[in-house]
TORROTI-602236 format. One record per atom (N, C-alpha, C): x, y negated, z. Coordinates in steps of 0.05 Angstrom, whole numbers, plus 5000, padded with zeros to 4 digits. Atoms other than C-alpha are relative to their C-alpha. Last residue first. Layout:
<nodes>
XYZ
...
</nodes>
This chain:
<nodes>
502449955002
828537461374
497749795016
502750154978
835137131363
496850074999
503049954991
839837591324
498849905030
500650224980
847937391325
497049965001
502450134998
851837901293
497849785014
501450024971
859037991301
497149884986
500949784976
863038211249
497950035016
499949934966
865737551227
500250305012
502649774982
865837511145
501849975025
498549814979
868537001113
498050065018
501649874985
867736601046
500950165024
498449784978
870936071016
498150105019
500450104971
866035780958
501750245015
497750074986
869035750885
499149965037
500450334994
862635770855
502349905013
500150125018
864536500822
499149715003
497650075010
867936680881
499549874980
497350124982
862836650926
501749964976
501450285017
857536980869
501949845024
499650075026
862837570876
499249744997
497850095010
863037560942
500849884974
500050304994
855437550958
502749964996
501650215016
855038150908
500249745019
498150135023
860238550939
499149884988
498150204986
856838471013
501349964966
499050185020
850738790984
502149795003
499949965009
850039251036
500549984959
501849905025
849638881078
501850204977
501549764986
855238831139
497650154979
499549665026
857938151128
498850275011
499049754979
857637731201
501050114978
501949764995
857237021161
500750215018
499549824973
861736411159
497350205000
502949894988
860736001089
501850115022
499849854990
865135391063
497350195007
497149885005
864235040996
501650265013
499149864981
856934781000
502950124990
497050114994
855634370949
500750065024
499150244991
848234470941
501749815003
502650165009
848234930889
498849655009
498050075022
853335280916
498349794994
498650164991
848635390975
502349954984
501350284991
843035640939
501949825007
500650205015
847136100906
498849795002
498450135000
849836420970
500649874967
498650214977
843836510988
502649864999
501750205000
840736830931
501249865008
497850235001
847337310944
498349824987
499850085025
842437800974
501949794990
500649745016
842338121037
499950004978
502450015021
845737531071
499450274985
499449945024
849237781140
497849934977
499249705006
846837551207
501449974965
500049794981
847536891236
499650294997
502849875002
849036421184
499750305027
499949724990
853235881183
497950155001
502549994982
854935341140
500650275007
500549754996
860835011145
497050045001
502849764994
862134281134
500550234992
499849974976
867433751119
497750265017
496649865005
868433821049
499850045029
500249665005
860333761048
502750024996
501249844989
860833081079
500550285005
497850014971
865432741039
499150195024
497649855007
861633020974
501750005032
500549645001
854732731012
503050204986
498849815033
858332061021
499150285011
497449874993
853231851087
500750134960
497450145030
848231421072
502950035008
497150154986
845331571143
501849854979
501450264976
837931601118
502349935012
501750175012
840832111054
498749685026
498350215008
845432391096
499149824977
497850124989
840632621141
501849834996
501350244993
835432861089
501649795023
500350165018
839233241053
499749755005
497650025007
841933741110
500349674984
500450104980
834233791128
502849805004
501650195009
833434081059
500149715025
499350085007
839334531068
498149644998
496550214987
837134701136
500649894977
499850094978
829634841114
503349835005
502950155001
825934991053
501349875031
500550225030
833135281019
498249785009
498750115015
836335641076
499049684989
498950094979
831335831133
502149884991
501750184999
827135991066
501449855024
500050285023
832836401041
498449824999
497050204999
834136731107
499449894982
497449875018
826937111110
501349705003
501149695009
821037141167
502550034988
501549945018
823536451193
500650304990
503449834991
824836291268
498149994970
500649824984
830735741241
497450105003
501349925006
834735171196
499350395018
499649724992
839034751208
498150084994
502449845010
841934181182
499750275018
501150235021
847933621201
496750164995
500649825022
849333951270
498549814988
503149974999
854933661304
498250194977
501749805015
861933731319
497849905006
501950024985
868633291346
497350064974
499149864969
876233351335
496849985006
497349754991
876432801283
499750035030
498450194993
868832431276
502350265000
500350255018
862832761231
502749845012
496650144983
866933511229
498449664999
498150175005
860533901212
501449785014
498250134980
855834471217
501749734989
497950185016
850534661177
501449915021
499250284983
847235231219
502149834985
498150165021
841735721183
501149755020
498150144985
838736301236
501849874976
497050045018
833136781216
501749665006
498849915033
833736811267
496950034991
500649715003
832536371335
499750154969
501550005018
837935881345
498750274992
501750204984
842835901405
496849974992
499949744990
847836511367
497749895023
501749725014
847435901310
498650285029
503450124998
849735381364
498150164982
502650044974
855235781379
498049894998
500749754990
857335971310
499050005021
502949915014
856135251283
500450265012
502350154995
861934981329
497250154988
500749954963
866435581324
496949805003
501349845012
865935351240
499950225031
503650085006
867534661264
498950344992
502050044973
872934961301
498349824986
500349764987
876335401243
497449845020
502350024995
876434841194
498450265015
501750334983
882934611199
497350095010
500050034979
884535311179
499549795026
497950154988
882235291117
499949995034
501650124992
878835851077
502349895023
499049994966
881936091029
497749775004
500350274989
878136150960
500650015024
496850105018
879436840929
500649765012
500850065021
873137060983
503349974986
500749815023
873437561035
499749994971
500250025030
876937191091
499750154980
498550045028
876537511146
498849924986
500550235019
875537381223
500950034974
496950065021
874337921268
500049744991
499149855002
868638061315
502850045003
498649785028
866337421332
500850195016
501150245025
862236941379
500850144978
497449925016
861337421443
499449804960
498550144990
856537111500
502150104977
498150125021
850937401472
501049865010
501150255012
846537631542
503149934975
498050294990
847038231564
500149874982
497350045023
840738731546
502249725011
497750204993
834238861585
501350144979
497950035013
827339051561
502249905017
497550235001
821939191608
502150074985
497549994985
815039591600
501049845004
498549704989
808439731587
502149985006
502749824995
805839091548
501350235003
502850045017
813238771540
498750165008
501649765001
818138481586
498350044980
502650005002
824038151577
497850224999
502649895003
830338141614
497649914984
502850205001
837337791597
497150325004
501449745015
844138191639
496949874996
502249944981
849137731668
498250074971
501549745020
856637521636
497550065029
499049794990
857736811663
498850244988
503249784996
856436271628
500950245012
500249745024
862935831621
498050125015
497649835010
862635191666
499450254980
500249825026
858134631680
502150195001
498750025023
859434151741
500050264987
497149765008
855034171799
500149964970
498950144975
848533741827
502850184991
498749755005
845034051764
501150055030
498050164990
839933321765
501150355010
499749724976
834033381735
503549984997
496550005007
831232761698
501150155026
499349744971
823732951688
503049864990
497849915015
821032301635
501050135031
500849745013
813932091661
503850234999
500649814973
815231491699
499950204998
502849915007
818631171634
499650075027
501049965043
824630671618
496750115003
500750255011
825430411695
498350084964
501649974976
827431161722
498049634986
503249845009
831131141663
498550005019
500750045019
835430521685
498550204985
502150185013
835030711741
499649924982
502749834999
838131381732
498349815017
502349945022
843030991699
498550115005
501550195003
845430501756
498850114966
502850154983
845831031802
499349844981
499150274973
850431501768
497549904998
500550355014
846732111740
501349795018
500450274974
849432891762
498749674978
498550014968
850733471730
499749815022
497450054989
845633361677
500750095019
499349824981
838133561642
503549864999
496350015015
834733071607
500850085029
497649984982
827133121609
502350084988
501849884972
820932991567
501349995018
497949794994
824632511518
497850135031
501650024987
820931811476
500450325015
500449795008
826131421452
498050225019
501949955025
825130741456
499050294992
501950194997
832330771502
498049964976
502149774997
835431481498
497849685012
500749945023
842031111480
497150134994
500450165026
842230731534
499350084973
502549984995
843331321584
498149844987
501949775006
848731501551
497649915006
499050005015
852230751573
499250294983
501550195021
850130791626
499550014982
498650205000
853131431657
498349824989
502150235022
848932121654
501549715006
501850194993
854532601680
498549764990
498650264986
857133001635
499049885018
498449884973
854833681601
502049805026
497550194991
848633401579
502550105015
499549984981
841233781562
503149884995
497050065004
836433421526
501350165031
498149974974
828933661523
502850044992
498649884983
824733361470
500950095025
501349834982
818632981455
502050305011
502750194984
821032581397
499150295022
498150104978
828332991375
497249905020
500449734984
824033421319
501049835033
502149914997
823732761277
499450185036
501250184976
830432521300
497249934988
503050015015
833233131266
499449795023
500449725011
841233211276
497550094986
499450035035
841932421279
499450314998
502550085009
840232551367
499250024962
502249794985
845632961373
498149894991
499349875016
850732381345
497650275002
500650135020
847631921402
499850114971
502249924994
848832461452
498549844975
501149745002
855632631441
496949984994
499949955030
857331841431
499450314994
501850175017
854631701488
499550044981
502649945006
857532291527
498049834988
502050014971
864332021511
498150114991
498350124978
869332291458
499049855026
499450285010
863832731423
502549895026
497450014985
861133441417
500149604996
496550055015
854633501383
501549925019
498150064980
847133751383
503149954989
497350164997
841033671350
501750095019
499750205030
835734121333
500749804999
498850265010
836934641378
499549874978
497349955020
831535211384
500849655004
498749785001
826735281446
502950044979
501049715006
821234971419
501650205004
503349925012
824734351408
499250195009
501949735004
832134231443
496950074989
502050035001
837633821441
497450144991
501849865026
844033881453
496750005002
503250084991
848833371480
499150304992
501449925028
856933471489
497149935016
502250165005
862833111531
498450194973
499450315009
868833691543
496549854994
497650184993
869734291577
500249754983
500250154977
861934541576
502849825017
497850255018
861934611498
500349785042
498149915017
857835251508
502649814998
497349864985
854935031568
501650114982
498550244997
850334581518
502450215016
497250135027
847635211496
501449844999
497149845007
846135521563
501049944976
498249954983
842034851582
502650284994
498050204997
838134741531
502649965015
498849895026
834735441525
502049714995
498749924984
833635301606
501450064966
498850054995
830134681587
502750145005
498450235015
826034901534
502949925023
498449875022
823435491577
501549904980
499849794990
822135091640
502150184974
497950094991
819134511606
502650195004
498550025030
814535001565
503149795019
499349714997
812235261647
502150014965
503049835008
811234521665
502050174994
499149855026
816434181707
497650124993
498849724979
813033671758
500050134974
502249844993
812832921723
501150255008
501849965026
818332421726
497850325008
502450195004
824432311776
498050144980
499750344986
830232611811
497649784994
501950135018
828033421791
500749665012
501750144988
833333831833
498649764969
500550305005
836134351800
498449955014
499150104971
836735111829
500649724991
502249894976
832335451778
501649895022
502050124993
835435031720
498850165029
502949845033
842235341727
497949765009
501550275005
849535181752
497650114984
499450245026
852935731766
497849895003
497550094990
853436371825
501249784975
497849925014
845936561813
502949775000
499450065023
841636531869
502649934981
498350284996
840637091921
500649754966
499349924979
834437131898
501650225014
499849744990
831236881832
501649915023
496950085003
828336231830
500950365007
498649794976
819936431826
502850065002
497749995002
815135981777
502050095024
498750014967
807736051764
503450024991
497149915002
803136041704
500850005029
498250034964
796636041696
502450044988
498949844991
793435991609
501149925037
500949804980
788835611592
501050305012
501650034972
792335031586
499150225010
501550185009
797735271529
498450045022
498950165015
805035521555
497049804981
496949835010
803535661626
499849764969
500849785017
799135181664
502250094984
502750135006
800334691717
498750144986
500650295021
805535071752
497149954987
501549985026
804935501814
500549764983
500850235009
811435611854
497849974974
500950075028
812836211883
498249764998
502850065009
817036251949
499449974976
500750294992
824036561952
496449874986
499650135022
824537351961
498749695000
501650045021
824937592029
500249884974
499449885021
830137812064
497449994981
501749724996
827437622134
501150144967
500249914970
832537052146
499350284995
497349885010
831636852071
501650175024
500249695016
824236862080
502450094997
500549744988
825836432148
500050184986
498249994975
830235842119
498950315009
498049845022
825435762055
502050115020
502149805016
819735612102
502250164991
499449894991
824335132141
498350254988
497849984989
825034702091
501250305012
499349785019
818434772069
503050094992
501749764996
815934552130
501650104979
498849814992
821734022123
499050235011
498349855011
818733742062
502550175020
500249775016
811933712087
502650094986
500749754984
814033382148
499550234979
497149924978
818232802113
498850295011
497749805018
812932762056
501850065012
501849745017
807232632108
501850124988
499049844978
812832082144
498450284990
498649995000
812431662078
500750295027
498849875016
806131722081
501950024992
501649745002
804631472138
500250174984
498649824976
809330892135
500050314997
497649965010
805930742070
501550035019
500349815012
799530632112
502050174981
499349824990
803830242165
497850214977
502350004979
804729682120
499950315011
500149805018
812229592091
497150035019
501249724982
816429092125
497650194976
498950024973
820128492098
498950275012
501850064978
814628302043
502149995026
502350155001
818828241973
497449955023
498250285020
826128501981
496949745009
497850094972
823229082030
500349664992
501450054982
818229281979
501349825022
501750125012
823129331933
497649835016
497750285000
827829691975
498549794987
500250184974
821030111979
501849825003
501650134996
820830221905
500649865029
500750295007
827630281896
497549875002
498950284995
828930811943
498849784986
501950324980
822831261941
501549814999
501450105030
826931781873
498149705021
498450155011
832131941938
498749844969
499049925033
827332291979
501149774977
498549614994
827732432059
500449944957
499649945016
826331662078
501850284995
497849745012
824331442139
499550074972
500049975026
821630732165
501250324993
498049985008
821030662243
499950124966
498150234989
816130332287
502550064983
501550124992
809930712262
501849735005
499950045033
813731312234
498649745003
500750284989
815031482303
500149824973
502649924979
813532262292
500549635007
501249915019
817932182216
497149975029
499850245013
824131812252
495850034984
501250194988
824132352300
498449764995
502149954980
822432892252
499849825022
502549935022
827932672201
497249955014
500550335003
832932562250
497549954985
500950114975
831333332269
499849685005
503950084991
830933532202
499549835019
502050075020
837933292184
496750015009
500350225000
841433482246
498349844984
501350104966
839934142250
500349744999
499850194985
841934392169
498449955024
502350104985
842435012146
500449835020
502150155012
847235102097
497049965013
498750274996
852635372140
498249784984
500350154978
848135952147
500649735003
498349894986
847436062069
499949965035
500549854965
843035942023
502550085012
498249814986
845635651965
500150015020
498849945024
840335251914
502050215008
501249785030
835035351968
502050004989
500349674987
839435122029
499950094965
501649885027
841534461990
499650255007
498249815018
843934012057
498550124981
499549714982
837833622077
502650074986
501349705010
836032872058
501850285007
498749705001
836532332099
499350144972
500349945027
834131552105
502250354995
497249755007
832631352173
500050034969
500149805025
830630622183
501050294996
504050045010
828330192249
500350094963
499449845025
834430422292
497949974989
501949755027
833230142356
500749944975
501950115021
839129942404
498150054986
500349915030
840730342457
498849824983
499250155021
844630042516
499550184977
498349815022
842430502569
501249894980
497549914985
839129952609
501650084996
499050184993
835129692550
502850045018
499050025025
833230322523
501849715006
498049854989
830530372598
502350044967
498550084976
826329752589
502450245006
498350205013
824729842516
502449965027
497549835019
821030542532
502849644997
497249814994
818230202589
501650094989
497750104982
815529582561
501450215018
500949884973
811630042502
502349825013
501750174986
811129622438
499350135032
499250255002
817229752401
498549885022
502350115020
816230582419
500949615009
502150204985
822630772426
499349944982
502249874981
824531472384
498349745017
501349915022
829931312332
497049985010
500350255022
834430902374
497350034994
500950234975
833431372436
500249804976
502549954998
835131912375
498249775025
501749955025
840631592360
498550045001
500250175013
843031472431
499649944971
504050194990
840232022458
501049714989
498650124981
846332442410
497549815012
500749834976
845933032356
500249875022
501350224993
848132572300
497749935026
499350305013
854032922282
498249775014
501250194987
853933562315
501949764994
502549905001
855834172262
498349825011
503350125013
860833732233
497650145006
500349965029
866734262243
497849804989
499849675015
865334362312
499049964972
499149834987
864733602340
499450274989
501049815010
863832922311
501550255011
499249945025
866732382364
497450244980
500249674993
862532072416
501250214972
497549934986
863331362423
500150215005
499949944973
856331212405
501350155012
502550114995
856630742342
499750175034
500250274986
863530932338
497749855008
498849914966
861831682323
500949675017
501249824975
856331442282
501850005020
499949634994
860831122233
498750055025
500349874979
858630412224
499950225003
501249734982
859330122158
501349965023
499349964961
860129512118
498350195014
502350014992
859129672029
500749945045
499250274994
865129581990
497849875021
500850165015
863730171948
499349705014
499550005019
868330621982
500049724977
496750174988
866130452050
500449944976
501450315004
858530662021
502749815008
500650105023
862031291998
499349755003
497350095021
866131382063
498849944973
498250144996
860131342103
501849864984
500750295010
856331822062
500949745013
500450135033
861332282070
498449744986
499549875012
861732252147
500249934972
497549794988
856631912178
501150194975
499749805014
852531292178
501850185003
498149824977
850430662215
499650224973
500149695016
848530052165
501850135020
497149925001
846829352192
499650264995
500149724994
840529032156
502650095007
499149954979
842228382133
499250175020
503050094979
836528352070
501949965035
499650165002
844428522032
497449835011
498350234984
845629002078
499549754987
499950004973
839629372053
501849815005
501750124994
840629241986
499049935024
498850274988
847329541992
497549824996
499250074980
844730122021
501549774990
502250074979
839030241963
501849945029
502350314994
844430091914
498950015007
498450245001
849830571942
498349764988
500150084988
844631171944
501749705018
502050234996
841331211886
501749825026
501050025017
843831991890
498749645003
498850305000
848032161942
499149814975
500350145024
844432781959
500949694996
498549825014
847533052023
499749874973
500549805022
845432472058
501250264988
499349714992
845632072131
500150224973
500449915020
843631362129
502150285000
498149785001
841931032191
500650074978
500049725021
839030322182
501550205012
498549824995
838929702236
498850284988
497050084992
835729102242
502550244992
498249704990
828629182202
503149805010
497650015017
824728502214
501550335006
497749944984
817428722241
502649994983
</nodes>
């Protein structure tokens, strides 16, 4: 059966300008409403606004858009009954032989106005005559089936079928989330595959109402396998550290929880690219999170490379095919909202018998002094900001080489973390890690280390440390101070000539 005639109706706009101009370009005509309208106008695409399709404007605010027997009389004759055709005939309804929807975002922000009627209900016609009419509820099906489209013309009715299976099960669960929030219930729990090693359960449960920023528990997943429970905790430790640097292009990159790359940059390419150089050992099997939208041109850079999920505000279309193309596997989760400062909120954990809370490190300093003979320069305040947030990110003991590699823009050259004592998180780790960087980048190590800070997240207890890092050619340090041996790391400060300065502020990652 030739398709004639698409609806397309979305909240998620994801994909959705090259699966409708593929469509038109098979000559398919395109009806649509509202926003997505104006985006496919936008992009040069020929539309049909609903309300001109059946002369009936939109009415109270957009609540009834598509609410009309002539859409649904599209949606609904059967091809092969001569009555349905004959009075579809009379009536002047054409049929409509594609829907393609998806819902407003209840879950992420419940609200009334977030519950959509139009949506399901095209959904459910398109989904009960799934036989004569194609539907589409999820934005990761486009290219295959456009694909499909390109290469047979129609689509056999077992792939109908399931296509219309995921339409019903996703507005059961639609409406699922609609009633607990109704009844005040807390939002459904989600089992994962296993917690952090197989034999362990796990499960996953968004808190409720949800929180007023951008988080992992109200992402949508656009492609690649279902989050596991290490996903989960990698991604969300990815995510509030990149928000650190959420007014301008940054990457960070995550292992186990600790950063081991990240960096500022003039596009997200070059943020993410520079990120990667931090350890592109540790980088294999990561989770990236992005404060930009994923663009080409980023999304290129993460080609060969082999990345569990990469967390963003959004992906244009023609890079989240282009990963969607790279692997099947790779989660690319999608924020649907732009980054901003973390909001102050209170972290829990529990242990055997009880619960811990405490608010979450959002404070980067005390004070700021200089304690050594050796000023310390003021150029180099925001690379030495730079390493303090990604330090307060890193679990202690906590070593962060920072540095200036482009003007105006931060990464991390070494780091070092989650060891028993500081001088092994020093010596066996960040510096050594430090080494190896600009040793494979053949970077001037002097040029380098003028440009660098290291930081350390609590106070050294010994001035070991701040022999090691003489030693290296370290020049600047940033610490809290607070030991008891603060006049001994001055002294050996002064005696290598390194500018030293104490913070105040501690920065313990358990």
């Amino acid at each position: 059966m030739k398709l004639q005639r698409a609806l397309l109706s979305v909240s998620d706009k994801t994909g959705l300008v090259d699966f409708a101009r593929g469509l038109s370009d098979l000559g398919i005509e395109l009806l649509s409403t509202g926003g997505t309208a104006k985006g496919l106008r936008d992009a040069g695409l020929p539309v049909i606004d609903i309300a001109s399709y059946t002369g009936h404007p939109e009415i109270l605010n957009g609540r009834v858009k598509t609410l009309h027997p002539k859409v649904h009389g599209g949606i609904l004759q059967r091809r092969g009954l001569p009555a349905d055709q004959a009075t579809c005939a009379q009536l002047d309804i054409p049929p409509i032989d594609l829907v393609c929807v998806n819902l407003y975002p209840f879950e992420q922000t419940p609200s009334i106005e977030q519950i959509d009627i139009g949506g399901p209900t095209l959904l459910r016609s398109a989904a009960k005559n799934h036989t004569d009419v194609l539907v589409l509820c999820d934005p990761q099906d486009y290219p295959a089936i456009l694909a499909a489209l390109q290469r047979d013309g129609d689509l056999p009715v077992e792939r109908r079928r399931e296509l219309a299976r995921k339409v019903f099960a996703r507005v059961a669960a639609y409406d699922a989330a609609i009633a607990a929030w109704l009844a005040g219930e807390p939002p459904p729990e989600t089992a994962l595959r296993y917690g952090e090693n197989p034999h362990q359960t796990a499960s996953f449960r968004p808190d409720s109402p949800p929180p007023a920023e951008a988080t992992l528990a109200t992402a949508r997943i656009l492609h690649g396998k279902d989050m596991s429970f290490n996903n989960y905790v990698d991604g969300d430790a990815a995510l509030e550290a990149v928000r650190e640097f959420h007014a301008q292009p940054a990457a960070v990159i995550v292992k186990h929880t600790n950063p081991c790359g990240a960096a500022t940059g003039d596009t997200l390419a070059a943020a993410l690219a520079e990120a990667w150089e931090g350890d592109v050992v540790s980088a294999f099997g990561s989770v990236i999170a992005v404060t930009r939208p994923v663009d080409l041109a980023a999304a290129q850079v993460l080609k060969g490379r082999f990345v569990e999920a990469l967390i963003a505000p959004a992906f244009e279309p023609d890079a989240l095919a282009f990963l969607q193309a790279k692997s099947k596997d790779i989660r690319l989760i999608s924020l649907d909202a732009a980054l901003a400062a973390a909001l102050p909120r209170r972290l829990i954990r529990p242990i055997n018998g009880g619960v811990l809370t405490q608010d979450a490190d959002q404070q980067s300093v005390e004070g700021w002094k200089v304690v050594s003979r050796a000023p310390f320069p003021e150029t180099l305040r925001p690379t030495a900001d730079f390493g303090i947030r990604m330090g307060r990110h890193l679990k202690s003991n906590a070593i962060v080489l920072a540095w200036e590699y482009a003007p105006g823009y931060f990464s991390i050259l070494g780091m070092g973390a989650g060891q028993p004592n500081r001088v092994d998180a020093m010596k066996k780790l960040a510096l050594v890690k430090a080494h190896e960087n600009m040793q494979r980048r053949e970077l001037d190590s002097a040029d380098v280390l003028a440009r660098t800070v290291l930081v350390s997240d609590a106070f050294f207890p010994f001035a070991d440390n701040i022999d090691a890092a003489a030693e290296f050619g370290i020049t600047h340090i940033v610490e809290p101070g607070g030991s008891k041996r603060d006049a001994d790391c001055i002294a050996a400060a002064n005696a290598a000539g390194i500018a030293l300065v104490f913070t105040g502020c501690r920065h313990f990652r358990h």
